[in-house]
PLY file of the C-alpha trace (Angstrom):
ply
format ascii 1.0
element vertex 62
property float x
property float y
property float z
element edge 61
property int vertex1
property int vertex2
end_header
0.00 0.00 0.00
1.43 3.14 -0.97
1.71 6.25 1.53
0.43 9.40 0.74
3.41 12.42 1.49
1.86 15.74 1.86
5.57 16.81 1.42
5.40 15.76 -2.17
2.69 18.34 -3.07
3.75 21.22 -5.02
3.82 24.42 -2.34
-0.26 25.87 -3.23
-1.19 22.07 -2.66
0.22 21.95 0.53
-0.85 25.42 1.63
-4.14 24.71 0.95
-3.99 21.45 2.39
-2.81 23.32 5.78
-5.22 25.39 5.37
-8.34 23.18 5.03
-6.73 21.25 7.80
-6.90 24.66 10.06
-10.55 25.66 9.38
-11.89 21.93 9.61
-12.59 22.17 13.96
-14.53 25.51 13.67
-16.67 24.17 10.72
-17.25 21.38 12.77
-18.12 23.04 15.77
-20.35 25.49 13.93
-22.10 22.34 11.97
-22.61 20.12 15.42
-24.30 23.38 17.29
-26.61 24.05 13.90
-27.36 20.18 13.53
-28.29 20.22 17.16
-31.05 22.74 16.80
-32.22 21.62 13.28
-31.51 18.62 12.22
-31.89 18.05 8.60
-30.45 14.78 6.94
-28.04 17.40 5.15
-26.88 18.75 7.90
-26.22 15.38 9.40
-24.56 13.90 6.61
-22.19 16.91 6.42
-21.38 16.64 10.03
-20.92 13.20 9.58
-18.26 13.84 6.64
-16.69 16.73 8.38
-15.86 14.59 11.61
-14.34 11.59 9.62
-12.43 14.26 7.43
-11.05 15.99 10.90
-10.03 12.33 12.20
-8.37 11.48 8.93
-6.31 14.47 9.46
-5.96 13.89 13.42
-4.62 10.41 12.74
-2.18 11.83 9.35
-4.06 9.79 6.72
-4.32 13.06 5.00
0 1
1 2
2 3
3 4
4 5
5 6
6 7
7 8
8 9
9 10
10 11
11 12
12 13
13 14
14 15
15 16
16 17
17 18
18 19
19 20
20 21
21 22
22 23
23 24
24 25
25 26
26 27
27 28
28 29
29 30
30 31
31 32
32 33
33 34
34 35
35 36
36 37
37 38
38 39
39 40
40 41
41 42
42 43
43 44
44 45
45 46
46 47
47 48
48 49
49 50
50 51
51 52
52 53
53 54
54 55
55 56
56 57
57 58
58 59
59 60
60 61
């Protein structure tokens, strides 16, 4: 199985990478508080893909 090197990106890659990596806990956040007071089945597949896209960055699969 090959492993995925963020340090291989080109320079924008990786700054945006960084970046979406950054802004990914206050989307969360914002998304679990809105979900909590109406839940749509949008809003609870989105959370749902935000939190496995913050643990796949917690755990460096990303």
């Amino acid at each position: 199985m090959a492993r995925y090197y963020r340090y291989k990106l080109p320079p924008w890659a990786r700054h945006c990478l960084f970046v979406l990596e950054r802004i990914t806990l206050p989307i969360m956040i914002f998304q679990l508080i809105r979900t909590l007071f109406i839940p749509t089945t949008f809003d609870i597949l989105l959370l749902g893909m935000l939190i496995g896209l913050f643990i796949a960055f917690y755990l460096e699969w990303i």
